[in-house]
C-alpha angles and dihedrals in degrees: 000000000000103000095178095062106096126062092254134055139195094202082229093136123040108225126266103213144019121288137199126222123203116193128187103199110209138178120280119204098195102225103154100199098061098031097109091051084046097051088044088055101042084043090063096038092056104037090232111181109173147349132193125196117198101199134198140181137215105293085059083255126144118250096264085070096085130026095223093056088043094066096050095048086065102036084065090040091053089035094069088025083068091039092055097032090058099061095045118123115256099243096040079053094062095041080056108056099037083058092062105044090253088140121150126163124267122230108255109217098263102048082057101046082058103058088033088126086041103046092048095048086049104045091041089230129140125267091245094048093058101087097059091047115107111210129202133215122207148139119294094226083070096067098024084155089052088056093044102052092035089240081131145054126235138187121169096349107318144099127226120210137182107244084256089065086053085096098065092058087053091052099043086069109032081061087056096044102048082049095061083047097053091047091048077050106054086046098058093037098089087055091037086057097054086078122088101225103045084057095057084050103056094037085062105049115112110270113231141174139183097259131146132189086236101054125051137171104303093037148262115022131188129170144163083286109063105017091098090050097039096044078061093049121013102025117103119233095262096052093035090055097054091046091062092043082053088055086048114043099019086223148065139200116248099263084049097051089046094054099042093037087057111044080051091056093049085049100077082253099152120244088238088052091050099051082048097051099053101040085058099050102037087049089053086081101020133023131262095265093053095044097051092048102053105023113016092078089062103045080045093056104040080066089049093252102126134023121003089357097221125176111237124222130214108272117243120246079235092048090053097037082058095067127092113219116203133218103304097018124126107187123098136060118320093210097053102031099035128087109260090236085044093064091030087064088045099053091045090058088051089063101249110160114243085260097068093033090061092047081057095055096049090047094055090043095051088046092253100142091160097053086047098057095038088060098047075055094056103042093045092054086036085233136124111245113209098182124050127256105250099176135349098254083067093050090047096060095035079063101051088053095051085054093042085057090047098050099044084055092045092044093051084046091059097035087061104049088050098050082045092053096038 
């Protein structure tokens, strides 16, 4: 049986045989907004099948030698499993995954036709979609994040899921099961390492690290540089909203300037760059006299500059979600203060798929801002997020770990098709 024939792959079986890879290497413009689009595309320009990255840290260790490193070993093998595992046929799909005893039991008709009412609210589908929809049943402990977080239904112990939810059962155990594997791993390593020629392996494998231009050593960094780049990518709605009202307008109101001149601060945004950001874009309507009379004293003391020279503090998703914006006022939680069709549009031009659209919709109307949020957050990395968003200052440096994840990956993948084609 050939195991290596479809673009993903579980690692269940070691080869057989030798195999040759073939690697195009390509340019990668790291727009992160459009990266998984790119990857699919270049995916299917270059016939790439398959890559595997053997990582190690700083004590010349696998993967499996430190938890930390271990994790995110997996979250960038799921991450392009996912990527892979999206544009596959439909029927290679299910060869797939018959092959690989990823077997669950299809709703029979009238099974269907019973939870009709159930299965639609759940799956946030139309009524007239429902018919050509296929639904699966299988057991709750499969897809333990979807019932916590009620993103499925579930009636005497099991959970019912559209064919497109299928995915997070596949990657449910693939975690656990790279995870047995890393752990095998880690054990036999000591007496793996007393052979020569293991040693000179391993000595010679590509170093990485989760690491990010927009986050150091002592956290989360932005600067004049990269906020452009990081409001399209790392900014939460709500952020992300007032600075486009700021580029708009050149101006905010006070509430406006406190939430977004905080959440900068707590940013690792300098107090220089500061200064500088706001300067440039006030004196864009008025000039610098005016400016430095009426708005320079509060930028000055969100940093502790001026006055009682307190230290702000992030504010809390449950702080901001507490205020009461007025007609022409921009501050607050989007997911709370907005119109519901007014978010629902928004989402849509960031690119969220009706699914998760729909989940967004249910959450704001149940009053769930946090889940909300923390699913905007998910569909807009294309990641499953275990833990709630509790302030954007949060959601900002989860993010630029997820693309710090992304980019070490990407650099050894390059790395090694130039040292292959040199």
């Amino acid at each position: 049986m050939d195991f290596y024939k479809f673009n993903v792959n579980t690692y269940k079986y070691p080869p057989l045989e030798g195999y040759s890879i073939t690697l195009k290497i390509w340019t990668f413009h790291r727009i992160q907004k459009k990266w998984n689009k790119y990857i699919e595309n270049k995916i299917i320009e270059n016939k790439l099948r398959t890559y595997i990255i053997l990582l190690k840290n700083e004590e010349n260790s696998v993967t499996a030698k430190t938890t930390t490193l271990g994790t995110f070993f997996m979250c960038c093998e799921l991450y392009w499993f996912i990527t892979l595992y999206q544009r596959m046929d439909k029927e290679v799909l299910n060869e797939f995954l018959t092959q690989n005893d990823f077997c669950y039991s299809k709703l029979s008709l009238e099974e269907k036709e019973m939870l009709k009412n159930k299965l639609i609210t759940s799956s946030n589908i139309k009524s007239s979609d429902f018919c050509d929809m296929i639904y699966y049943k299988v057991n709750f402990t499969e897809v333990i994040k979807l019932v916590e977080t009620r993103k499925v239904f579930l009636y005497k112990g099991f959970a019912y899921l559209p064919e497109s939810d299928i995915i997070y059962c596949v990657q449910n155990r693939l975690w656990r099961q790279f995870n047995r594997q890393l752990e095998w791993t880690g054990k036999i390593l000591p007496t793996a390492l007393k052979e020569q020629r293991i040693q000179n392996l391993l000595s010679n494998l590509p170093l990485v690290k989760p690491t990010t231009k927009f986050i150091d050593e002592n956290g989360p960094k932005l600067t004049l540089d990269n906020i452009n780049e990081a409001v399209e990518v790392h900014f939460p709605l709500c952020i992300k909203s007032i600075h486009e009202i700021l580029r708009k307008n050149h101006h905010l109101k006070y509430d406006c300037k406190m939430q977004y001149g905080i959440f900068l601060k707590c940013s690792g945004f300098e107090y220089e760059d500061a200064m500088v950001f706001w300067r440039d874009e006030f004196t864009q309507k008025m000039d610098t006299e005016q400016y430095d009379k009426k708005y320079l004293y509060l930028f000055k003391h969100q940093y502790g500059k001026v006055g009682s020279r307190l230290d702000y503090k992030p504010y809390s998703c449950q702080q901001i979600q507490s205020w009461s914006p007025g007609p022409l006022q921009h501050h607050g939680c989007p997911f709370k203060h907005w119109d519901i069709d007014k978010v629902l549009k928004r989402c849509e031009n960031d690119g969220l798929n009706n699914e998760n659209v729909g989940f967004i919709r249910n959450y704001m109307r149940e009053g769930k801002y946090a889940e909300a949020c923390t699913t905007y957050f998910s569909a807009s990395h294309r990641i499953f997020k275990e833990n709630l968003i509790e302030s954007p200052n949060q959601y900002f440096e989860e993010s630029c770990k997820t693309e710090g994840a992304i980019d070490a990956v990407l650099d050894v993948m390059f790395e090694r098709c130039d040292n292959d084609l040199s």
